[in-house]
Structure formats: structure tokens, C-alpha cells
C-alpha positions in Angstrom: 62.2 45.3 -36.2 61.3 48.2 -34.3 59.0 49.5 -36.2 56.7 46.1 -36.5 56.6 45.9 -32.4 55.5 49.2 -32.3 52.8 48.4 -34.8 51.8 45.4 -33.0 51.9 47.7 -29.6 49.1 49.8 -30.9 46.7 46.9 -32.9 46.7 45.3 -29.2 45.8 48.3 -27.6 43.0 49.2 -29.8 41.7 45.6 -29.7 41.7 46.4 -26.0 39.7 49.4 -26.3 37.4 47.7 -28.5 36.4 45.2 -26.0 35.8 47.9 -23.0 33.8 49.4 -25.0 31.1 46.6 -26.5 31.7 45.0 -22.5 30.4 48.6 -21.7 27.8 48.5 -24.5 26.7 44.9 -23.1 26.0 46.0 -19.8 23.8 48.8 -21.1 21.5 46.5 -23.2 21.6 44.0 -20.1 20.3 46.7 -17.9 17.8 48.2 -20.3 16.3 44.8 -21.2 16.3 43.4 -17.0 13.8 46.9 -16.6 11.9 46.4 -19.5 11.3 42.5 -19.1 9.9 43.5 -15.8 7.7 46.0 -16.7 5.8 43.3 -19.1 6.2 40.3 -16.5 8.6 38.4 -18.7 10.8 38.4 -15.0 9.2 36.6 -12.3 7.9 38.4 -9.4 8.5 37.7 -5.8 4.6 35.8 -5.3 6.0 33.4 -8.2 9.1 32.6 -6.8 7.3 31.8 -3.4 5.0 29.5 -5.4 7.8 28.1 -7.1 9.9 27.2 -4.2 6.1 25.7 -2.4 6.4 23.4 -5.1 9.6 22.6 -5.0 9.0 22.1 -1.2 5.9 19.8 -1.9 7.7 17.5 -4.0 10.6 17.2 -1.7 7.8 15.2 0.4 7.1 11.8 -0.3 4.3 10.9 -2.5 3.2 8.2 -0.3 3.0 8.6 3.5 1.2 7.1 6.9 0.9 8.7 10.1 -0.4 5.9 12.5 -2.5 8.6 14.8 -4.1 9.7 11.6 -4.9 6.6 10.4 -6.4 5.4 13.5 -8.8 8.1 13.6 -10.4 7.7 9.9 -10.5 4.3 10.6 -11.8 4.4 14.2 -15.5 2.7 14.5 -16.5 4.1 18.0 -16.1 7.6 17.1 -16.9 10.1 13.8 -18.6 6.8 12.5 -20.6 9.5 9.8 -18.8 12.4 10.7 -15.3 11.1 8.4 -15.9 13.7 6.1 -15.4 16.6 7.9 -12.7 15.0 10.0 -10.9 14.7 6.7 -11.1 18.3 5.8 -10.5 19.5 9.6 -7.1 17.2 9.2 -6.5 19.4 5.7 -7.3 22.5 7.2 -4.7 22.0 10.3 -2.1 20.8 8.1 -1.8 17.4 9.3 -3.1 16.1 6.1 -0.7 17.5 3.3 -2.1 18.1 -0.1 -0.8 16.3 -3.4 0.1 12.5 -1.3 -1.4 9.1 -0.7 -2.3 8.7 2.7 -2.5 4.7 3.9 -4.1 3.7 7.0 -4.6 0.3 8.2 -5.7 -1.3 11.1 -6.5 -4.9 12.7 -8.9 -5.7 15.7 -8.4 -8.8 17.6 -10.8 -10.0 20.5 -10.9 -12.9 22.7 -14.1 -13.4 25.2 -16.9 -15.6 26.9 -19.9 -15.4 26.5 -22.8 -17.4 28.6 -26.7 -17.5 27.9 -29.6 -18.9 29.8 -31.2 -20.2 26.8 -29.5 -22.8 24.5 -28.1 -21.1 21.4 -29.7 -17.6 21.8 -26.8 -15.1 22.4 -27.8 -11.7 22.0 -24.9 -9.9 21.8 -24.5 -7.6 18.8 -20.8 -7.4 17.6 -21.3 -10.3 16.0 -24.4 -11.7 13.9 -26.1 -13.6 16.7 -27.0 -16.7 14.8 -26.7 -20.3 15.9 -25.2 -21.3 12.8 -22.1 -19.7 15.2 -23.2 -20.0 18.6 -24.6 -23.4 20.4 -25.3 -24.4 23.7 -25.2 -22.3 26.6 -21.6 -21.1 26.9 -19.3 -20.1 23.8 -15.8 -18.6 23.5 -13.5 -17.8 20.8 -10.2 -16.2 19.8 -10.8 -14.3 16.4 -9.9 -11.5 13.5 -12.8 -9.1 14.4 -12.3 -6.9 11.6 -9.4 -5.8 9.5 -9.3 -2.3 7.3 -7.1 -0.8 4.7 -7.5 2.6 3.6 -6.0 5.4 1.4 -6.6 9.2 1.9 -5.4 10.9 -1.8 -5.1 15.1 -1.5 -5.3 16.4 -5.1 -4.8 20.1 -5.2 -6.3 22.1 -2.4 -10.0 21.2 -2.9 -10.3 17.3 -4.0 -9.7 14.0 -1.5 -10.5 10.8 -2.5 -11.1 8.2 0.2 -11.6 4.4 0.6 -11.5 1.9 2.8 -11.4 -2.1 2.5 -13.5 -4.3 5.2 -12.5 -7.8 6.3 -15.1 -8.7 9.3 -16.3 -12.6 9.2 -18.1 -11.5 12.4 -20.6 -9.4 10.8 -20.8 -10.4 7.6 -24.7 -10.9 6.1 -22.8 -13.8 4.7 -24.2 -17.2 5.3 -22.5 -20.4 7.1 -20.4 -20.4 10.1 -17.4 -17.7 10.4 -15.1 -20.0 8.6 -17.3 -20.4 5.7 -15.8 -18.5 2.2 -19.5 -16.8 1.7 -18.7 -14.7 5.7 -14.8 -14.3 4.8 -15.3 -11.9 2.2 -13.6 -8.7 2.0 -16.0 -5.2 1.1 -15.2 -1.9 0.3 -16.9 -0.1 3.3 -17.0 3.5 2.0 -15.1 5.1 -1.3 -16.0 8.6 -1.8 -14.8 11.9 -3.8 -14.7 14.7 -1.4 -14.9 18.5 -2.4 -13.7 21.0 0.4 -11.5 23.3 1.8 -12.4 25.0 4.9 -9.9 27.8 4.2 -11.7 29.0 1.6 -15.3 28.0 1.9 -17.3 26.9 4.9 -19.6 24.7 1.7 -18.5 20.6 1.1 -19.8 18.0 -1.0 -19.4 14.4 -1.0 -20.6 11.5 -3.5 -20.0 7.8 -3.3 -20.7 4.9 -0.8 -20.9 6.6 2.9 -21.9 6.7 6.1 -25.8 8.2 6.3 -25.2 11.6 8.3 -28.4 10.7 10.7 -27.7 11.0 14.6 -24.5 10.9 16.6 -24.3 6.7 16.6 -20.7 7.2 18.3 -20.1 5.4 22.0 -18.1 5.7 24.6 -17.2 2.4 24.4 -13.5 0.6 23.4 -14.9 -1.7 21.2 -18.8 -2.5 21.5 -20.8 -0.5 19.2 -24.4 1.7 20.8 -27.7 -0.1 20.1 -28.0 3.3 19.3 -25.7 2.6 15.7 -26.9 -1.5 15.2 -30.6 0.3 15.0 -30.0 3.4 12.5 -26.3 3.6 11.5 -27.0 3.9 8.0 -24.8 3.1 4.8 -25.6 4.1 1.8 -24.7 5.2 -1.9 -25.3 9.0 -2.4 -24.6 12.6 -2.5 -23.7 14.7 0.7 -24.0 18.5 1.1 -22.6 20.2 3.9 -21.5 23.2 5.8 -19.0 23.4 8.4 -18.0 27.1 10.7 -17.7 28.1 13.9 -19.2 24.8 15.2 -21.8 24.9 13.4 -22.6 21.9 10.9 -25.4 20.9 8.6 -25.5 18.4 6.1 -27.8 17.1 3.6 -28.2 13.5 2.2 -29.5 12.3 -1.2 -29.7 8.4 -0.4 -29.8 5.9 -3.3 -33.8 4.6 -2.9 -34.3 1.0 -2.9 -32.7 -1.5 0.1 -29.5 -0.2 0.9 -26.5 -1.6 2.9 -27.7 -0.3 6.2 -30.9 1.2 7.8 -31.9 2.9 4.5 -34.8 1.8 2.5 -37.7 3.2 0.5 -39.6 1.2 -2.0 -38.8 2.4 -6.3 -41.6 1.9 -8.3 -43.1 -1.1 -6.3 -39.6 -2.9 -5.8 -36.7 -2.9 -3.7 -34.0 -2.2 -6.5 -31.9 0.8 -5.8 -32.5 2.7 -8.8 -33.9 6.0 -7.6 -32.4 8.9 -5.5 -35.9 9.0 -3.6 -34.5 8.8 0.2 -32.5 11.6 2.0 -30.8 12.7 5.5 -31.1 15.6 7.1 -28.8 16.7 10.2 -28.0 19.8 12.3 -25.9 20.6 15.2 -23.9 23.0 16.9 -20.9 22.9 19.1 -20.5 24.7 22.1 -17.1 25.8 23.1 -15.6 24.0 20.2 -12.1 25.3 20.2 -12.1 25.1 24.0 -11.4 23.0 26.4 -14.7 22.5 27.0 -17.8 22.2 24.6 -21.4 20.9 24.2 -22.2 19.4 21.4 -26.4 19.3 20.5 -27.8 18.0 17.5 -30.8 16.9 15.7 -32.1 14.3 12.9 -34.3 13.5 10.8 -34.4 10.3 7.6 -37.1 9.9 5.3 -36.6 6.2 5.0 -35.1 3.5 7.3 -35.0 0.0 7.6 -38.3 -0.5 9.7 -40.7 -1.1 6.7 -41.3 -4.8 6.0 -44.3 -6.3 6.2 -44.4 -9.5 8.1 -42.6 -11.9 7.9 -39.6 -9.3 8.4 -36.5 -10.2 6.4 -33.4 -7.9 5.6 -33.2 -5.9 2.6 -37.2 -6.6 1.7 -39.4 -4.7 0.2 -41.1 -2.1 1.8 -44.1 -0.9 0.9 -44.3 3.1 2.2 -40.9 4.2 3.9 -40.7 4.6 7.0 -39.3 7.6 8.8 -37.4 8.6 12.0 -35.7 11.3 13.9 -32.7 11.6 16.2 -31.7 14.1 19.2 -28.5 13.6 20.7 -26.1 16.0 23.1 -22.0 15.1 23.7 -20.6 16.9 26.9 -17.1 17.2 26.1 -13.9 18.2 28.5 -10.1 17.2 28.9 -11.0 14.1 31.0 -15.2 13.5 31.1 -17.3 12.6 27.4 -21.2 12.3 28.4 -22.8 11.6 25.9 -27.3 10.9 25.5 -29.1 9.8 22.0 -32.5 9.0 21.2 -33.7 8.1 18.3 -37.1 7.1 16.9 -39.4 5.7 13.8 -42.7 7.7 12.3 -44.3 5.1 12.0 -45.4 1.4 13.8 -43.3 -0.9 11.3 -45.6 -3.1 9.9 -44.0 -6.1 10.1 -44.1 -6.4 14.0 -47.6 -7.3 13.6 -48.0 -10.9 13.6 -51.4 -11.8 12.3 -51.4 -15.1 14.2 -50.3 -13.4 17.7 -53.0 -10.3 17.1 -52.8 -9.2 20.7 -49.3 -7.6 19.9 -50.2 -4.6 18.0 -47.6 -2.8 15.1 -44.9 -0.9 17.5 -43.0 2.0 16.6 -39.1 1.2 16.6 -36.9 3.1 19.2 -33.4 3.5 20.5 -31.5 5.3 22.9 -28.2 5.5 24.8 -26.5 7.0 27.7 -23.2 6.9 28.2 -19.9 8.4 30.4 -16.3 8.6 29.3 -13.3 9.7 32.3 -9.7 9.2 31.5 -6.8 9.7 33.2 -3.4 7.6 33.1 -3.1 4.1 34.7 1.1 2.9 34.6 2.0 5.9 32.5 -0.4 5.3 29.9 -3.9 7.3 28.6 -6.5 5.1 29.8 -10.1 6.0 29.7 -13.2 4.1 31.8 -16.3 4.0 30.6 -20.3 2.9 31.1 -22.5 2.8 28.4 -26.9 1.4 28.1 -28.4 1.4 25.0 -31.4 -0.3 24.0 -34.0 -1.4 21.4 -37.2 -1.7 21.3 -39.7 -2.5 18.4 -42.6 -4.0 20.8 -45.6 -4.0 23.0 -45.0 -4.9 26.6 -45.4 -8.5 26.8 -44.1 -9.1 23.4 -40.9 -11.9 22.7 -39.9 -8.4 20.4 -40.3 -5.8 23.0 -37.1 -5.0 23.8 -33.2 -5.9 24.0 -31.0 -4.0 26.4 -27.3 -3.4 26.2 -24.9 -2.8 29.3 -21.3 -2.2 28.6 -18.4 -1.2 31.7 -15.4 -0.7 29.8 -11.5 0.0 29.8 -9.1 1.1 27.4 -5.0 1.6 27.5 -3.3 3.7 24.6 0.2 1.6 24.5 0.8 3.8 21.8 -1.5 6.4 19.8 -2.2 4.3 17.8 -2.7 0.9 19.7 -5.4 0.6 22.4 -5.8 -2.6 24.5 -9.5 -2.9 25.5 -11.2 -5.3 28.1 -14.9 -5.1 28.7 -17.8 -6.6 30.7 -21.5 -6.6 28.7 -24.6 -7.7 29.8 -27.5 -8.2 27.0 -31.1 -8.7 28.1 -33.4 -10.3 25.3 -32.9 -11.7 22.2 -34.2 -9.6 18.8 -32.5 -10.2 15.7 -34.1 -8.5 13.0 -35.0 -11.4 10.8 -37.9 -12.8 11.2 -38.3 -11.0 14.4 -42.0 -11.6 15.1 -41.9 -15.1 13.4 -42.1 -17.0 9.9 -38.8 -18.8 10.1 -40.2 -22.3 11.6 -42.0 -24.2 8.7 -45.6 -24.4 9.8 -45.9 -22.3 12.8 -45.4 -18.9 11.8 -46.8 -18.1 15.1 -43.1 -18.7 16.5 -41.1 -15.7 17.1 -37.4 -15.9 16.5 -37.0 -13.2 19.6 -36.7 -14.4 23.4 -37.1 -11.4 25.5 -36.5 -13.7 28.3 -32.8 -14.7 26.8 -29.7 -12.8 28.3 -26.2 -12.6 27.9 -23.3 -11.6 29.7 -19.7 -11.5 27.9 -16.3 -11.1 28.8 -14.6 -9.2 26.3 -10.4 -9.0 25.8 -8.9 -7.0 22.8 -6.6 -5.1 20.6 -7.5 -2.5 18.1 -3.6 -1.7 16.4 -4.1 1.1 13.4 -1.6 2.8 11.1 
């Protein structure tokens, strides 16, 4: 019995050894294999694992997100109206826009006001289609749905955002009828655009879809009431845009869809007005002063190949034009932590052809011009930002004398941020003359085409209450 524990002593015992020693043996091989793995990558370097823990950080982030101060200013209509673009990628570049989400925005405007005229029917005032399918007698008033947006910002990767952005706004639709009629309570898509950029790595961008035309400033100082400056030659348009952005220095390029396009662009294809031709383009340059500073001067200059001011008479929208018709814009934006000044002028080529009226021959064909001044100051009124601001602007697309010579715009305005994303507006407006673009020097009265739809002895003045509430 002695004998078979001692056996079974030593068997153990050399089992034991045996173990140490492949254990030993294991750790070797482990070692030699952990050196030579790295020396041909197979182990993942330190850069990796950073990357690796990015995207692991990335997806910890929801997929879909808002931010209510970001989504007011990509949808904001008073300021960066055909500057979004850049906005988007100087969001990017600061972070506040994250790459690989869905950004929504969202906003509603709703106004209230009075308006009075001292001509029956004939209300000049621009923010909404002045037409008296909407607006009879002398004195009107209304409580309305100005507008209403929806957007979405997509990041894809460091150098792709897709935008676009719904439009509800009965009271500017082209449609026809009174604001409750189904053909003006239609909802658009305003802009949708790819967008390729990233300011980190390259001052160069590029931009194709439906977008704003990149001609002027066209922004205002304003709460709510958009610059004659913008009714005259804010262009929309399909296209391509090519940019560069550094150092406050930005110049973009335009290739506009020819053919009658949704705003102040148009150059006749072929003979026609169909869009089917890239034969119109927007050129702009300016340079910003101070731009990372408190302070800065922004100066910039303009020029489009074709606008709207073509038509022969009678004028109509969207007509066909037979030679396009030109213009150029300078503008200047005085910038600092409480004061915007802001001056634009903008102006045709060309007489547009269509304000000669061959029945009223002492008016002669009249260049088309527009121009604004405007001053911003803002301080805190209760606790809350609140800015004050006076804007003119006018148009003019006559001879002195003319029904068409000119209409004026006078806005005083104030604004209260109740959050940074809702601002509750109030202004006063006075508009002198009456010039819608149709049929501007006559043709709409059967039989007397010598009977101008203009009054340049109609004005306006309004009182304007609203909310403009984004997210």
C-alpha cells in the first residue's frame, strides 16, 4: 500500500512540472507573437483606438436631434436669406452642427395687423401679394398663418450636408383666389440642396439643387418685413454654386437654370421661356472686416446676367423675355455688439422693355432700381434681448411722372427674444405707391390697355403684431 502512494506521489508531481513548464512555454509564444503582430499592424495602434472610441462616441449620440437656436437661424428669412450655405458649414466647422445626424428645424410665423389705404382696394404693402382678390375697400385687417417651415439638416461624413426646407405661406403664394382658396394653400419645397464642404480642410464648397441666387446682401434689419431691396432681386433658382470661404473673404459663383425661374431669374432658351438651359449665372464678392471681432465691416459686390426685368409690354410674371436683362449690386453691413447699419443698392443694365407703354409714349423704357438703408440697436427691455430698428427701401422702374415710377417702403420696428428661439415683433410701415409687377404699365383692363395697374398716388400705412417661434 505504501508503495502505490508513493507511486502516485511522484506521477502528481511530474504532472505538476509538466504544466509549469508548457504555462512557461505559453507565455513565451504569447510574448513573441504580441511583438511580432505589431511589427506587421495586425495590433491596433493608438490613432486606431482613438478613432475607434470617436465612433463609438458618435453613435452614443442620437441620430436624430434639434437645437431650437440652430434651427431658427437656417430658417430665419430676415437674415443669411442666400448666405444658408456657408452658415451651414460655419455651424460644422464650430461644432454646433455634429456630423452623421438629422438635424430638424421648424418654425411658425403668426401676424395680426391693420392696414389703411387712400385708394379703394390698392394696398401696397409687400408681405403679402397685394391683390384685391384679398384686400377691398379702404381699411383691412386680419389674423393669419404667415408662413410655416419644416426643415432637415443631414451630416454625412465630414464633407456632405444635405438640406431642405418645406414652405406653407398662403400670403405669398403666386397661387390664384383669395387666401383661403386650395390653389394659395399649397405647401412648396423652398430650397433642397447637396452641399460639399468642410472648412477645416478646404476653404473650396460647392452646392447643387434649388437655392437662393447668391446676388446682393437682400437681408434687413427688420423683425419681420422683408427690404424692397429682396421683393426686387432676391433670386431663387435651380443650379450649381461654387464658392470659397477664409479669413472673411467669400466668393461664390452661380450657374442658374435659364428660362423663367422662381424668383428674379430669367433669360430666354432658344426663343422660349422653358428652363432647359444652364445659360444664366451669379456672381458675388465680399470681404469682412474684423470678422472674428467684435466689430467688422462687411463690403460686397454683385453682378447677374439675367433678372426678372425683361418682358416686353404687357408685363406678366414668368414671361418670356426676349434678351436678359442684367444688374449689379453694392452693399456694406456695419456690424458691432449692439448697432447693424446696413446700405444696398442694386440696379438693372438695361431699361426693361416692358415699362414702355406704347399708348402712354411720353413714359420712356426705365431702368429698374432698388436700394435700402437701414439701422439695427439692441439692448434688453424687461430682461429680454430686444433690438429697435428703422429701415427705407424702395423701387423704382419709372420716369418721373409715371403711375410706375416708384414705391417706397418705411418700416420702425421692435423685436423681443422671449427665448432664442421665439421673437415677438410689432411694427409700424408706411408704403407710398402702388407697383405690382403684373401688368405694371397696363394691359389688364379689356379694351384700354392704356390703364396702368400702378397708383403712385396710393399709400399705405400698417400696423403690424407678430410671433416668429422656430425649432
Amino acid at each position: 500500500m505504501a508503495s502505490n502512494a508513493q507511486a502516485q506521489d511522484v506521477n502528481l508531481s511530474q504532472v505538476l512540472e509538466r504544466l509549469e513548464r508548457l504555462e512557461k512555454e505559453n507565455q513565451e509564444l504569447r510574448e513573441k507573437y504580441d511583438a511580432l503582430a505589431a511589427k506587421v499592424g495586425m495590433k491596433a495602434p493608438t490613432a486606431q483606438i482613438a478613432k475607434s472610441t470617436t465612433r463609438a462616441t458618435e453613435r452614443s449620440q442620437p441620430l436624430v436631434q434639434y437645437d431650437p437656436e440652430l434651427g431658427y437661424d437656417f430658417l430665419d428669412p430676415t437674415t443669411n436669406i442666400n448666405r444658408k450655405q456657408v452658415l451651414l458649414l460655419d455651424k460644422r466647422q464650430s461644432g454646433a452642427l455634429s456630423k452623421n445626424v438629422v438635424n430638424l428645424q421648424g418654425a411658425v410665423t403668426a401676424i395680426a395687423n391693420y392696414q389703411s389705404s387712400n385708394e379703394p382696394n390698392l394696398f401696397g404693402y409687400l408681405m403679402r401679394h397685394p391683390t384685391a382678390n384679398n384686400q377691398v375697400g379702404t381699411t383691412v385687417s386680419e389674423a393669419t398663418i404667415h408662413s410655416a417651415q419644416l426643415g432637415f439638416t443631414a451630416t454625412m461624413g465630414d464633407w456632405v450636408t444635405a438640406s431642405a426646407e418645406l414652405l406653407f405661406d398662403p400670403e405669398q403664394s403666386f397661387g390664384t383666389g383669395t387666401n383661403t382658396a386650395l390653389t394659395r394653400n399649397q405647401t412648396q419645397v423652398r430650397r433642397a440642396y447637396v452641399l460639399f464642404g468642410n472648412l477645416d480642410e478646404s476653404p473650396l464648397y460647392a452646392s447643387i439643387g434649388k437655392m437662393a441666387v447668391p446676388f446682393g446682401l437682400t437681408d434687413t434689419v427688420n423683425p419681420f418685413t422683408a427690404s424692397t431691396v429682396w421683393h426686387a432681386f432676391g433670386g431663387l433658382a435651380n443650379g450649381a454654386t461654387f464658392g470659397y470661404q477664409n479669413d472673411g473673404l467669400n466668393i461664390s459663383a452661380m450657374a442658374i437654370q435659364g428660362g423663367s425661374q422662381f424668383r428674379s431669374a430669367n433669360t430666354p432658351v432658344d426663343g422660349t421661356a422653358v428652363p432647359s438651359k444652364l445659360n444664366n449665372y451669379a456672381l458675388n464678392a465680399s470681404y469682412e472686416f474684423g470678422a472674428d471681432s467684435d466689430q467688422s465691416l462687411l463690403l460686397g459686390a454683385s453682378y447677374q446676367r439675367g433678372t426678372a426685368y425683361c418682358q416686353g409690354f404687357p408685363i406678366t410674371h414668368f414671361a418670356l423675355c426676349e434678351e436678359p436683362n442684367g444688374a449689379y449690386d453694392v452693399y456694406a453691413r456695419w456690424n458691432s455688439p449692439d448697432w447693424t447699419v446696413k446700405a444696398e443698392f442694386a440696379k438693372t443694365e438695361d431699361e426693361w422693355p416692358g415699362t414702355f407703354n406704347p399708348l402712354i409714349p411720353e413714359f420712356a423704357a426705365s431702368k429698374v432700381t432698388s436700394m435700402d438703408l437701414g439701422v439695427q440697436y439692441r439692448n434688453q427691455l424687461f430682461g429680454k434681448p430686444t433690438a429697435y430698428s428703422f429701415e427705407f427701401s424702395n423701387f423704382e422702374a419709372g420716369p418721373a411722372g409715371s403711375e410706375w415710377e416708384r414705391q417706397n417702403q418705411w418700416v420702425l420696428g421692435i423685436a423681443t427674444r422671449l427665448a432664442p428661439s421665439v421673437k415677438l415683433f410689432g411694427e409700424l410701415i408706411k408704403v407710398e405707391g402702388y407697383a405690382p409687377l403684373n401688368f405694371l404699365t397696363g394691359g389688364h383692363v379689356p379694351g384700354r390697355p392704356d390703364i396702368p395697374a400702378s397708383d403712385a398716388s396710393a399709400d399705405s400705412d400698417i400696423l403690424m403684431l407678430g410671433v416668429n417661434a422656430a425649432f
